[in-house]
Every structure is written in C-alpha cells, then in structure tokens.
RODO-2510 file (C-alpha; in nm, 4 decimals, decimal comma):
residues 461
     n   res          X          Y          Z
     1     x    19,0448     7,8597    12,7663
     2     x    19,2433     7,5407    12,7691
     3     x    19,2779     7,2754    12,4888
     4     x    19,0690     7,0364    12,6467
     5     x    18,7742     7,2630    12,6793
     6     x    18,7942     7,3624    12,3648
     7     x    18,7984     7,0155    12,2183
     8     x    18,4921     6,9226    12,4067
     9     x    18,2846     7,2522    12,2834
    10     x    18,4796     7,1355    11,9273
    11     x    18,2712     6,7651    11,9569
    12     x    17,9131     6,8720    12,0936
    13     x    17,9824     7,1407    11,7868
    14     x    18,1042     6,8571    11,5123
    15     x    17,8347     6,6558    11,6319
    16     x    17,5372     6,9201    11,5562
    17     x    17,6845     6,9607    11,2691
    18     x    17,7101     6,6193    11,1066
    19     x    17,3719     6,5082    11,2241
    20     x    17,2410     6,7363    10,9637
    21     x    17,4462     6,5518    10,7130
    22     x    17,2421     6,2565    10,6746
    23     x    17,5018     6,0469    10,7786
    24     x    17,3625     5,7591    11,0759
    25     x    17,3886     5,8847    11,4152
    26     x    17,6239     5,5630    11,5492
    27     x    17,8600     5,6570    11,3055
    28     x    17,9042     5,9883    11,3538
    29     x    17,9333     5,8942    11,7032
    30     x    18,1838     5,6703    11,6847
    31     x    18,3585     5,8964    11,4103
    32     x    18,3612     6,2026    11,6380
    33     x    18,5274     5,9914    11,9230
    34     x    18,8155     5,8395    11,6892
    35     x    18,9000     6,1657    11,5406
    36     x    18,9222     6,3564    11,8974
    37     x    19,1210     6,0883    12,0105
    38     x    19,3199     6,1185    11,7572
    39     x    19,3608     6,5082    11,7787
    40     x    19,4288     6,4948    12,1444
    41     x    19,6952     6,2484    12,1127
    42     x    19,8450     6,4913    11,8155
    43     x    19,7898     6,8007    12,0760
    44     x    20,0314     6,6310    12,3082
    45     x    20,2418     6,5429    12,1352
    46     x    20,3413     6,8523    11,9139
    47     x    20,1483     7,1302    12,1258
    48     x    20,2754     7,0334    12,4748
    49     x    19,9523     7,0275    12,5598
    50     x    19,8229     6,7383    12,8564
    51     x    19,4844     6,6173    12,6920
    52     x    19,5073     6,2800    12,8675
    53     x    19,4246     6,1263    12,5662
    54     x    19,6261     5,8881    12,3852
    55     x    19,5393     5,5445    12,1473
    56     x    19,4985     5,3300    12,4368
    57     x    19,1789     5,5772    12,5289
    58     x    19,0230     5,3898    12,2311
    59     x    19,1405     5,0841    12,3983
    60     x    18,9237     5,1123    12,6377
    61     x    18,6346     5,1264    12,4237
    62     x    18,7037     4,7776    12,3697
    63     x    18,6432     4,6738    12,7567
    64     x    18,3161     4,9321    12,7471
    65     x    18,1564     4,7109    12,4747
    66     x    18,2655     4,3425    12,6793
    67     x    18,0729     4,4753    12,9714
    68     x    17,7654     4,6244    12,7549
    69     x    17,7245     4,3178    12,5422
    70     x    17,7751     4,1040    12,9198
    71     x    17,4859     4,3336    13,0797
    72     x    17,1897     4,0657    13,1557
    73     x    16,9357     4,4208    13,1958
    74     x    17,0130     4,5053    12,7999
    75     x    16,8570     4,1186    12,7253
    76     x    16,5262     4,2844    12,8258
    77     x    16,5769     4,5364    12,5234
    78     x    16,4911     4,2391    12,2225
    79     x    16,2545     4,1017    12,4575
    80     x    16,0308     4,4201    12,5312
    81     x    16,0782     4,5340    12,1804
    82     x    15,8863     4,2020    12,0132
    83     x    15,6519     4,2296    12,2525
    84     x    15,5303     4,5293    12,1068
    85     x    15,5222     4,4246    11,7935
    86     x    15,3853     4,1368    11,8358
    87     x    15,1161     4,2798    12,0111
    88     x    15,0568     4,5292    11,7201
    89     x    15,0171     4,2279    11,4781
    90     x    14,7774     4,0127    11,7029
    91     x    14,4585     4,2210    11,6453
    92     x    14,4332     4,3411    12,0493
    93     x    14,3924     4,7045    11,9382
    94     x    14,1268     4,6799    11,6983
    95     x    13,9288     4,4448    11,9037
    96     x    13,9799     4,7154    12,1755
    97     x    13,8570     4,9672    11,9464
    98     x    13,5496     4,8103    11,8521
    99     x    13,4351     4,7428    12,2262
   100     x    13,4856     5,0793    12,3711
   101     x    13,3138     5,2572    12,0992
   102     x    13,0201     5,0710    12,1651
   103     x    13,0863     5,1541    12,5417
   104     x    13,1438     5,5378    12,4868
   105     x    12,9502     5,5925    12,1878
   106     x    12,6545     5,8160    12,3472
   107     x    12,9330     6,0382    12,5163
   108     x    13,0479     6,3423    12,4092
   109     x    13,4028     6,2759    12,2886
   110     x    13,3534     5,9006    12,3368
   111     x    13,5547     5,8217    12,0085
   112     x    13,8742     6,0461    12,1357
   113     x    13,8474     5,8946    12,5112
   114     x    13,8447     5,5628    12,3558
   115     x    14,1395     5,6493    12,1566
   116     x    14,3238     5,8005    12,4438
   117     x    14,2057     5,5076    12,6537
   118     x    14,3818     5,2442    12,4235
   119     x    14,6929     5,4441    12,3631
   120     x    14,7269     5,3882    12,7649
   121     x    14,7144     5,0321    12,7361
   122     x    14,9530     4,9815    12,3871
   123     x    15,1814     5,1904    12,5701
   124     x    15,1989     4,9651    12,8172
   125     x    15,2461     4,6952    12,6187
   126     x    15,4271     4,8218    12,3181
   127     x    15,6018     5,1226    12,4581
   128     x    15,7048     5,1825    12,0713
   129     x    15,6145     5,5549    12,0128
   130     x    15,6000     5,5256    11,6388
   131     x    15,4273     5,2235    11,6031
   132     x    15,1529     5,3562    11,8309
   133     x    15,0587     5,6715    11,6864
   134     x    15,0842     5,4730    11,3173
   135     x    14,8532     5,2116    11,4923
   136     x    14,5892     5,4900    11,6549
   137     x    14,5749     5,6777    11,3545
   138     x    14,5045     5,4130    11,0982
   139     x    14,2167     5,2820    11,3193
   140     x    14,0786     5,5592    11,4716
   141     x    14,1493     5,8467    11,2339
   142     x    13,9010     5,7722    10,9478
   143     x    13,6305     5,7053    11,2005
   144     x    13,6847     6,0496    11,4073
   145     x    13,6247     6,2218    11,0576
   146     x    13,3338     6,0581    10,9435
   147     x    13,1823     6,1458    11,2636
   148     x    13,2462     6,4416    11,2120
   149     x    13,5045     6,5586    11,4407
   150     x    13,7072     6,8503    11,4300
   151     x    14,0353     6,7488    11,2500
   152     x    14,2630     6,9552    11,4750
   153     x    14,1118     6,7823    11,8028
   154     x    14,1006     6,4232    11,6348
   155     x    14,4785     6,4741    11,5198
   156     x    14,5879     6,5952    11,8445
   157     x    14,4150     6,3306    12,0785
   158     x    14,6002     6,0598    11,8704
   159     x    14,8978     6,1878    11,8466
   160     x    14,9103     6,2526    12,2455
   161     x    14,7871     5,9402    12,3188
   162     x    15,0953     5,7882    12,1093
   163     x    15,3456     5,9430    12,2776
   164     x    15,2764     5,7902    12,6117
   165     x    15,4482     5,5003    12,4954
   166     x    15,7825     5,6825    12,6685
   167     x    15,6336     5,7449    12,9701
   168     x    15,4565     5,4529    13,0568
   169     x    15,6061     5,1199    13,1828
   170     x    15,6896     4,9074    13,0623
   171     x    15,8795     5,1589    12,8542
   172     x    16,2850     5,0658    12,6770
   173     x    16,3730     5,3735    12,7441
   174     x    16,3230     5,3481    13,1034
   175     x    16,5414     5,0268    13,0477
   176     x    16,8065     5,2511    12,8896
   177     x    16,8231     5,5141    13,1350
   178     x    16,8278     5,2677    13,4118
   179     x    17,1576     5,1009    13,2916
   180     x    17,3317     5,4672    13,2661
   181     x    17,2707     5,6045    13,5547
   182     x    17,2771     5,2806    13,7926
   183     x    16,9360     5,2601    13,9135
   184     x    16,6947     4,9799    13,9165
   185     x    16,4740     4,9540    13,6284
   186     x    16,2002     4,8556    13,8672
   187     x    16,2212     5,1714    14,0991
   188     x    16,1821     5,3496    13,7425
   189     x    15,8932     5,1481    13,6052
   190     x    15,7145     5,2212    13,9497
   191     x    15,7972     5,5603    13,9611
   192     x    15,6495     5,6351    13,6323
   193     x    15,3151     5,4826    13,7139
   194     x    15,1622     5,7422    13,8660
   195     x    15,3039     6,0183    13,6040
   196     x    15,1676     5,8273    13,3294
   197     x    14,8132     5,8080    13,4971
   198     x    14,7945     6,1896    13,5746
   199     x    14,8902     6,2799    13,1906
   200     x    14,5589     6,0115    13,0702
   201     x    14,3853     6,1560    13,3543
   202     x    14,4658     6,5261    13,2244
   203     x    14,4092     6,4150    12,8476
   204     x    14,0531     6,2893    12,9547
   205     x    13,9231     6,5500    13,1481
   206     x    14,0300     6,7783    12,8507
   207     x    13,8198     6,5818    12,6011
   208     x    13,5560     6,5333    12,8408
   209     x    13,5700     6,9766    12,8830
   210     x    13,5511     6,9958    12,5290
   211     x    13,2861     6,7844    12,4748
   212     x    13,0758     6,9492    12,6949
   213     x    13,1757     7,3364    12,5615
   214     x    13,2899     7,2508    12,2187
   215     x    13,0218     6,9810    12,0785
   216     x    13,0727     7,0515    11,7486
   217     x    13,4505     6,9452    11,7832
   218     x    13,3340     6,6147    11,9309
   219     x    12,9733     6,5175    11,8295
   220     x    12,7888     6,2043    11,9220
   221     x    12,6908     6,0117    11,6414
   222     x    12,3318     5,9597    11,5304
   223     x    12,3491     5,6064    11,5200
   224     x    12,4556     5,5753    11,8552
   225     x    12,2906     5,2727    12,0647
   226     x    12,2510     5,2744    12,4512
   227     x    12,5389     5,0683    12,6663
   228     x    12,4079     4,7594    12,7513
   229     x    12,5328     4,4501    12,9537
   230     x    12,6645     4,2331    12,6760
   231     x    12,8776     4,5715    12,5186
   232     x    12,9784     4,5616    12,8855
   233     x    13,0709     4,2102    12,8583
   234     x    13,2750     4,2645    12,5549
   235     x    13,4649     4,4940    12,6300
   236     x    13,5823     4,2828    12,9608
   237     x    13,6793     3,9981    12,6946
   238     x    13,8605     4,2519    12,4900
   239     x    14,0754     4,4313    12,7508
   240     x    14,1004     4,1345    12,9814
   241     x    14,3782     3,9330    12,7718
   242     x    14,6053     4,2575    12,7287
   243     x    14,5722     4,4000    13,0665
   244     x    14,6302     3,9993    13,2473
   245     x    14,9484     4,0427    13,0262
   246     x    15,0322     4,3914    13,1391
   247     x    14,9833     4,2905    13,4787
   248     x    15,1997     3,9674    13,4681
   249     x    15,5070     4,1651    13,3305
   250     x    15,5007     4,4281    13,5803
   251     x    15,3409     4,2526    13,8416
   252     x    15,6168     4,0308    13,8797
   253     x    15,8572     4,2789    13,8475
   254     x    15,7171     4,5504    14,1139
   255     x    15,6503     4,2586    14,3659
   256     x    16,0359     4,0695    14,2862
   257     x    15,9433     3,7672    14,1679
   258     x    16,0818     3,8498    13,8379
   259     x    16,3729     4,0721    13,7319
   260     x    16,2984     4,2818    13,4405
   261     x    16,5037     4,0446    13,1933
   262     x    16,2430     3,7548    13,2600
   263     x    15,9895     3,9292    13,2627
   264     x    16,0429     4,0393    12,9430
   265     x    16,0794     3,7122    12,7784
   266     x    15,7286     3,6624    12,9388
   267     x    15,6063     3,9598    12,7703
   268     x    15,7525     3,7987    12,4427
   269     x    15,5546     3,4636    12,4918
   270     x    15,2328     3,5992    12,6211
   271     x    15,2012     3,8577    12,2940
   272     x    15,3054     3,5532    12,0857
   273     x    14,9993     3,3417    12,3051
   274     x    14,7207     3,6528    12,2652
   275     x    14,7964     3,6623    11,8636
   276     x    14,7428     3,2728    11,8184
   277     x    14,4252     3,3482    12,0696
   278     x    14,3318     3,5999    11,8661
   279     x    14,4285     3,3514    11,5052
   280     x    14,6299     3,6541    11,3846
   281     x    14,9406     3,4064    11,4440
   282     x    15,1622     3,2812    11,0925
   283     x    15,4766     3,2228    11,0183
   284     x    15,4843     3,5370    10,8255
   285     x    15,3663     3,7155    11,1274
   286     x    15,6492     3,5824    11,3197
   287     x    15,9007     3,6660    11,0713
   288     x    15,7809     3,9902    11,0193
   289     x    15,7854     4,0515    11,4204
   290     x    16,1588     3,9309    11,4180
   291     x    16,2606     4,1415    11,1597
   292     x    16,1118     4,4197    11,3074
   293     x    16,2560     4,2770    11,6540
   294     x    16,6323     4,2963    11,5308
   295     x    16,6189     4,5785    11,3056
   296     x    16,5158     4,8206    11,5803
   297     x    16,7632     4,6431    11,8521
   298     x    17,0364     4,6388    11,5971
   299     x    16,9915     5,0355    11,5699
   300     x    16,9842     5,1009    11,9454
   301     x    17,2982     4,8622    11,9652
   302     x    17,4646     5,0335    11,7093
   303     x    17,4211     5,3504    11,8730
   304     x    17,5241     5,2275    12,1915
   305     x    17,8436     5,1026    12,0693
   306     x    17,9301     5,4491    11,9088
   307     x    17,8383     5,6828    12,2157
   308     x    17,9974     5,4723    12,3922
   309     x    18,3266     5,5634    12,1836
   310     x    18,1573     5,9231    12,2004
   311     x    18,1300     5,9886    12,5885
   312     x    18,4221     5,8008    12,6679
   313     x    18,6673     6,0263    12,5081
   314     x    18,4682     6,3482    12,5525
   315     x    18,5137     6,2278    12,9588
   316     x    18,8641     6,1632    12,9111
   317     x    18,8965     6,5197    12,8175
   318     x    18,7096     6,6517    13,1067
   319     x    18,3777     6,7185    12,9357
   320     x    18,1676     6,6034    13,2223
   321     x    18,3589     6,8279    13,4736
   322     x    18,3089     7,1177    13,2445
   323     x    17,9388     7,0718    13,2240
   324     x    17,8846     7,0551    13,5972
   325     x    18,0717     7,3361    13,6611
   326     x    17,9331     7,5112    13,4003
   327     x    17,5271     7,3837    13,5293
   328     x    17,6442     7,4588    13,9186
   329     x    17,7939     7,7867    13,8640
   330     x    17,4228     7,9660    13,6846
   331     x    17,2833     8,1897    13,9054
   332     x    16,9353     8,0180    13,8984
   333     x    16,9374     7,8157    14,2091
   334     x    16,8606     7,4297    14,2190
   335     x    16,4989     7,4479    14,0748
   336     x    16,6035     7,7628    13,8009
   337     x    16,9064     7,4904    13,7281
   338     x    16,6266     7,1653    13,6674
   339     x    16,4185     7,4647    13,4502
   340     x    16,7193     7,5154    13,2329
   341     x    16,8667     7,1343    13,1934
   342     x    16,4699     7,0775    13,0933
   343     x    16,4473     7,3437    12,8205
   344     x    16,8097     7,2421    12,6938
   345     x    16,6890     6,8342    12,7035
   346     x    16,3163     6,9475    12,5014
   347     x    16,5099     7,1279    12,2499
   348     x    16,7724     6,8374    12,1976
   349     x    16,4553     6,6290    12,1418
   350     x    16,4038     6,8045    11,8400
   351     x    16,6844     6,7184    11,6645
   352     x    16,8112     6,3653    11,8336
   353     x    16,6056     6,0685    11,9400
   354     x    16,5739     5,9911    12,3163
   355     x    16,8311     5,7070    12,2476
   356     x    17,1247     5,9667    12,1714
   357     x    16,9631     6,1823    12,4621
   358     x    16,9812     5,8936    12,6907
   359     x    17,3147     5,7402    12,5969
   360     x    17,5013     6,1134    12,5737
   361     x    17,3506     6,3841    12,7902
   362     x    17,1635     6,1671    13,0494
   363     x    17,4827     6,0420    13,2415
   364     x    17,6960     6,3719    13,2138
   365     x    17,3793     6,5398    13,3789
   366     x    17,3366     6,2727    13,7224
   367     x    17,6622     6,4238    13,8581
   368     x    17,5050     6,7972    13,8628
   369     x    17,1685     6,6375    14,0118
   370     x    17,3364     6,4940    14,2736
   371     x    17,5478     6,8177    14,3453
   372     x    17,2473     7,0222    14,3461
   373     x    17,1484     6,9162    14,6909
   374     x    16,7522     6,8041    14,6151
   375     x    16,6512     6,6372    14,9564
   376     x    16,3848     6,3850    14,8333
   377     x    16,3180     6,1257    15,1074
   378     x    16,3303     5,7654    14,9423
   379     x    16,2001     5,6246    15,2682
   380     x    16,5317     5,4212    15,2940
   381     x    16,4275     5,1882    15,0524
   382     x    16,4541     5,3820    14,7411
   383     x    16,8059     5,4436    14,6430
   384     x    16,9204     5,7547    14,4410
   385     x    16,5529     5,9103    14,4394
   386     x    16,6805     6,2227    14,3484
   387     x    16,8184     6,0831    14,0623
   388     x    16,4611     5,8273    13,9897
   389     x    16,2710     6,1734    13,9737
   390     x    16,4837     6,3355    13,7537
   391     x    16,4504     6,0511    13,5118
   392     x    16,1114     6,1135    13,5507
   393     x    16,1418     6,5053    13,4231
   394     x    16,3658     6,4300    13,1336
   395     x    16,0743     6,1335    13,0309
   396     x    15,8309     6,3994    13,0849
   397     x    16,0349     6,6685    12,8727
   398     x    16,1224     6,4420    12,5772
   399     x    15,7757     6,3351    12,5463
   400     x    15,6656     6,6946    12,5094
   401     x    15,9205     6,7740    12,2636
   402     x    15,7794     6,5017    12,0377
   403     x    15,4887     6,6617    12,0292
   404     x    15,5774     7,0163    11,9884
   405     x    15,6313     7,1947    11,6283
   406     x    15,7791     7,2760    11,4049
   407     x    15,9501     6,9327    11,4251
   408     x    15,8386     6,7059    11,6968
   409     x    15,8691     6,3332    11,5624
   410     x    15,5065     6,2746    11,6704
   411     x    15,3600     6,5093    11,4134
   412     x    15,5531     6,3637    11,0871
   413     x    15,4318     6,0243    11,2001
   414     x    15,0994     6,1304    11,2042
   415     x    15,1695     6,3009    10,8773
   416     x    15,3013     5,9828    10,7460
   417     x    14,9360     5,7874    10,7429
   418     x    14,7060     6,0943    10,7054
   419     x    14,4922     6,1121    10,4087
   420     x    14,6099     6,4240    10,1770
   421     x    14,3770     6,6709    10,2850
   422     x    14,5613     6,6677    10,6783
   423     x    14,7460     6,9785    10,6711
   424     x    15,0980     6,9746    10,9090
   425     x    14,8886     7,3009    11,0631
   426     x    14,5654     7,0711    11,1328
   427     x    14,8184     6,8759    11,3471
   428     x    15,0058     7,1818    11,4883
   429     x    14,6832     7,3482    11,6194
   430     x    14,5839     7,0087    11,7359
   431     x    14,8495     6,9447    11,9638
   432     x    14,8960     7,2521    12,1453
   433     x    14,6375     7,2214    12,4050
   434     x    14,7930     6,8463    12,4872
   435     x    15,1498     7,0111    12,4937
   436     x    15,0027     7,2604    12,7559
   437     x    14,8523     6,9472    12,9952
   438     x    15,2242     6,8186    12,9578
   439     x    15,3926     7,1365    13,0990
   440     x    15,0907     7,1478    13,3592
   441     x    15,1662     6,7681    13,4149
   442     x    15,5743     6,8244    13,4370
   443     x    15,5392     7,1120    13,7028
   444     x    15,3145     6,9219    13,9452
   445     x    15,6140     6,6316    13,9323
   446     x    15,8461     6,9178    13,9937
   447     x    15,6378     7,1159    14,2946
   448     x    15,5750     6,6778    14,4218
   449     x    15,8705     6,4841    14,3549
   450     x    15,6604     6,1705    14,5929
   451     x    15,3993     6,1261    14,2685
   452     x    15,7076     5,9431    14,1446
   453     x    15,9207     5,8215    14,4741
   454     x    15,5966     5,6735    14,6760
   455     x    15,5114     5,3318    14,4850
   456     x    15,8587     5,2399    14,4715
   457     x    15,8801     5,2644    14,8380
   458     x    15,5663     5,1438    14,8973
   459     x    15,6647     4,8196    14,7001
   460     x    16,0007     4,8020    14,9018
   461     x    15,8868     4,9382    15,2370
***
C-alpha cells in the first residue's frame, strides 16, 4: 500500500475518531487537513516519499474560500434560512392546525393527516428539519394524546412528517448539494417535487389504513362536528397566505423568472409580510429571527470553510481516485454499487449531519456515478440527470437515517419536547412503519429514475 493511501484511510479514520470527542465538526475539519498537510510535506521530505503535498496545498485553501464567499447561489443560504424562521414565529402553523382539524375531525386519523398535511407545507417553507418536528410536536402532540391516540403512532406521524423538510423544496440542502456537484439548484428543486409528494402520499394512505384497521390507534373524537362551508372557508384563508408564498418562491424559480438567490430574498420578505398579517410581527421577533438567521448560517459557513481545507488535501493525496476505484472495482454491478454507496451514506447519517455528508462524501461520490454508466435520458434539456437523481437517493437515504434508531436526529428532537412519560421506545416503535414507506419510497426512485428527471424537463422542454 502506498503512503498516500494510507494517509487518506489515516484522515477518514482521525476524523471518526475526533467527532466523538466533542470537539466542533469545522474544526476538526480544518484540523485534520492542516495536520495531513503537514505530514505529507514531512513524508517527502525525509521518507522519499511523492505525496504531492507541500505548504502551498494550504495555499490554495485560501483561493477555495475567495470563490465560496464570491458564489451569488450560497446568498440564497441566509435568505432561505430566515424564511423559515420567520415563518415559524408568524403563527401560520397553528392557524393551519386549527382549520384542518375542524376539516378532518370526523375522520379516522384526521388529527395525524392534519399533522402530516402541515409538515408538507412547513417543509416547504421552512425546510429546517429541527425546527419542524419541535414545531409539530409542541402543537400537535398534546392534542393526539388527549384524544386518545396511540403514543407510538402519534410520535411517529410527527416525527416523519418533520423530516420532509430535506426532501422537499425549497430545501438548503438541495442548495448545498447543487453548488458541489455543479448542477442547477432549480433542476434539483423540480426534481424533488414529485419524491416529496409520493412519501406524503405514502404517509397518508398509511394513516388512512390504520384508521380504518387499527381505530383504537387513531379514534375520532366525541366532540367532533360535521365539515361545513365556513370550516371550508377557513381553512382556504389559513393555507392560502403560505401556499401564495410557496408558490411565488418556486414558481418563479421553475418558470426562470427568478434565480434561486432572488427568490430567496422574496421568501425572506413575504414570511416577514405573513407575520405582520398575522400581528405576530415585533422587533423582538425580528431579532430573534436574525439571531437564529446567522447563528445557523455561521455554522454551515464554518463548516464549509473547514471541509473545504478537509477535501482539498485528502484530493491532493489521491483520495478521490482511491474511492472510485475502490466503488468501480465491487463486484455488485451499477445498481448493487448505488445499494452499497446508499447503506454507507444512511449509516454516515447517523453520526454526521447532512452538511458534513454533503460538503465531504457527496462530491468524491459524482465521479463514480458518472463512471457507472446509468443511461437516464434528460430529454436534452436536463444536464447531468444521472447525477440530479442521485441527489435525489442520497436526500432520500439521509432522511431515512434521521429517522431510524438507535440514533437518528429526528427521534432526540422529538425527545427533546415530549412530556416525561414518552419513552425513546414509544418513538422507536413509532417510526418503524414510516422508515419502511421510505425504503418502499427510495426503491420506486431507483426502479423510475423519470419521477425525478420529468418536471425538470418538462419546465425546460
């Protein structure tokens, strides 16, 4: 084994290692990359051994940072990001909340459809995973108990619905893994329309199943009223604000009047509009929604900043050759290789947020999807579409890994704002049949790559 191989198994090894140190992940990022840098340059010169790596390596980390901080896409990042929080402060879910459950209310599972109906639309608003399943289970969680639902299906059905965040546009990390791997942010917001819809679609026709065989697990309340017109009427003044919003941002975006950048700053100024609407606007709300705004970009900067440090030296020492020829050489065959890259990517999401996964793995991976031959026809419109449905796997896989114990991030969110009595296995057994829809959901975009390739062409052709 040469020197440079084992450096790069000696990084993804340090790595592991110090993330279980407690130590932020941008630093040990950035630390890794100085110190191999650092080592290579020591090989060659006192081992005679040809790293390629010398102090000017870290040079160039220098130029990598000028042309991240001078990418007008990243500007969307802030933008997106306060309009999610924002939206969580202007009172649009509760007021959503309150109209469906009068909508819903004399059907079995009404309360959990509602829920899973409303994490749909904050995910495509807020696209904040955390902040949704806090937000779902603080207003829908005591009312799913007192009606006496079964805490395993009431956990489970909120803590799906807040993961869709990911998936559906518009989502950062689409934003993210857009900028690494080339591709137009709005091929990847339309090609994760239709994924998104199929996973609520699966969630509700699970509900709806157990409804019908389970009742017990989801029963109608005895104080339910009959839908009339005016509950019909208000939930049309609810929903109507948020989804005009929705609908604005990637309207203009999927039809080219707006790049993603300004659409997000009209994201950020319609969710500032709908809270003063809504007289949830202050001051204090606005501060609050910066601080939020800058504390969560600052963290996704910072990490940028050290994998860029990270990936640049792990490439200089061949680490992305290694890993394709590693990936190309199993003796799975193109779909066996997806399979494996898929398990490898839901078990990373254990341990690392999608932001490390993104910035790290993501763009040593495109290389081996391109080399693995996938024929997807992008209708000469779309470019890379073997690469846009891959994206679409890894969103698929991450958000199943957040869900999945012992330590999806999901559950200890959930955990987080549960009343004592919520066991970790109440959410556990709660999840599992949602984590099975997911798989069920990630093989039909496998077996039909044009669920995620046909809007975008559509929208081009």
């Amino acid at each position: 084994m040469e020197i440079n191989e084992i450096l790069v198994i000696a990084m993804f090894l340090s790595f592991i290692a110090l993330l279980f140190t407690g130590i932020p992940v941008a630093w040990v990022l950035g630390g890794i990359g100085v110190i191999f840098a650092g080592i290579g340059y020591l090989a060659d010169m006192y081992l005679d051994a040809f790293t390629g790596l010398d102090f000017l390596t870290l040079g160039l980390v220098v130029n990598r940072l000028f042309k991240i901080m001078d990418n007008w896409i990243l500007v969307a990042l802030p933008m997106f990001i306060f309009m999610g929080i924002m939206l969580d402060k202007s009172g649009v879910a509760e007021k959503l909340m309150q109209s469906m459950q009068e909508l819903f209310g004399r059907v079995r599972g009404g309360l959990a459809i509602t829920v899973t109906a409303i994490g749909i639309i904050l995910a495509a608003s807020t696209g904040i995973i955390g902040a949704s399943v806090v937000l779902l289970a603080v207003m829908s969680l005591p009312s799913m108990m007192k009606q006496g639902y079964s805490k395993p299906f009431a956990l489970g059905t909120i803590a799906s619905a807040g993961t869709l965040g990911i998936l559906i546009p518009p989502s950062i990390m689409l934003v993210i893994m857009a900028d690494q791997l080339g591709l137009s942010v709005g091929d990847l917001f339309m090609g994760a329309v239709f994924p998104g819809l199929l996973l609520g679609a699966l969630y509700i026709i699970y509900i709806l199943s157990v409804g019908f065989f389970s009742p017990d697990s989801a029963p109608v309340p005895e104080d339910a009223k009959r839908v009339t017109m005016r509950a019909f009427i208000g939930l049309l003044k609810a929903v109507t604000p948020t989804l005009l919003l929705i609908f604005i941002v990637l309207g203009s975006i999927f039809a080219g009047i707006a790049t993603p950048t300004e659409a997000s700053g009209v994201g950020a100024l319609g969710a500032t509009l709908l809270a003063m609407y809504n007289k949830k606007f202050s001051f204090k709300v606005l501060k609050e929604v910066m601080q939020g705004t800058y504390n969560t970009t600052a963290y996704i900067f910072a990490i940028f900043i050290g994998a860029t440090c990270f990936a640049l030296v792990l490439r200089e020492l061949g680490g992305d050759e290694l890993i394709e020829s590693f990936l190309t050489g199993l003796p799975f065959g193109p779909y066996g290789i997806i399979a494996f890259i898929l398990f490898i990517i839901f078990l990373l999401g254990f341990f690392l947020d999608w932001i490390e996964i993104t910035l790290i793995i993501l763009p040593l991976l495109a290389p081996v999807i391109s080399a693995l031959g996938f024929d997807i026809d992008g209708y000469g419109v779309v470019d890379n579409p073997e690469l846009v449905w891959f994206v679409m796997l890894v969103a698929m896989a991450l958000q199943t890994s957040f869900l999945t114990p012992p330590v999806g991030f999901a559950l200890f969110y959930l955990k987080g704002v549960c009343p004592p009595d919520i066991r970790l296995s109440d959410i556990y057994k709660g999840v599992i049949p949602f984590i099975i829809l997911q798989l069920i959901a990630l093989v039909v975009l496998v077996l039909w790559p044009q669920l995620v390739i046909w809007l975008p062409a559509a929208a081009y052709g």
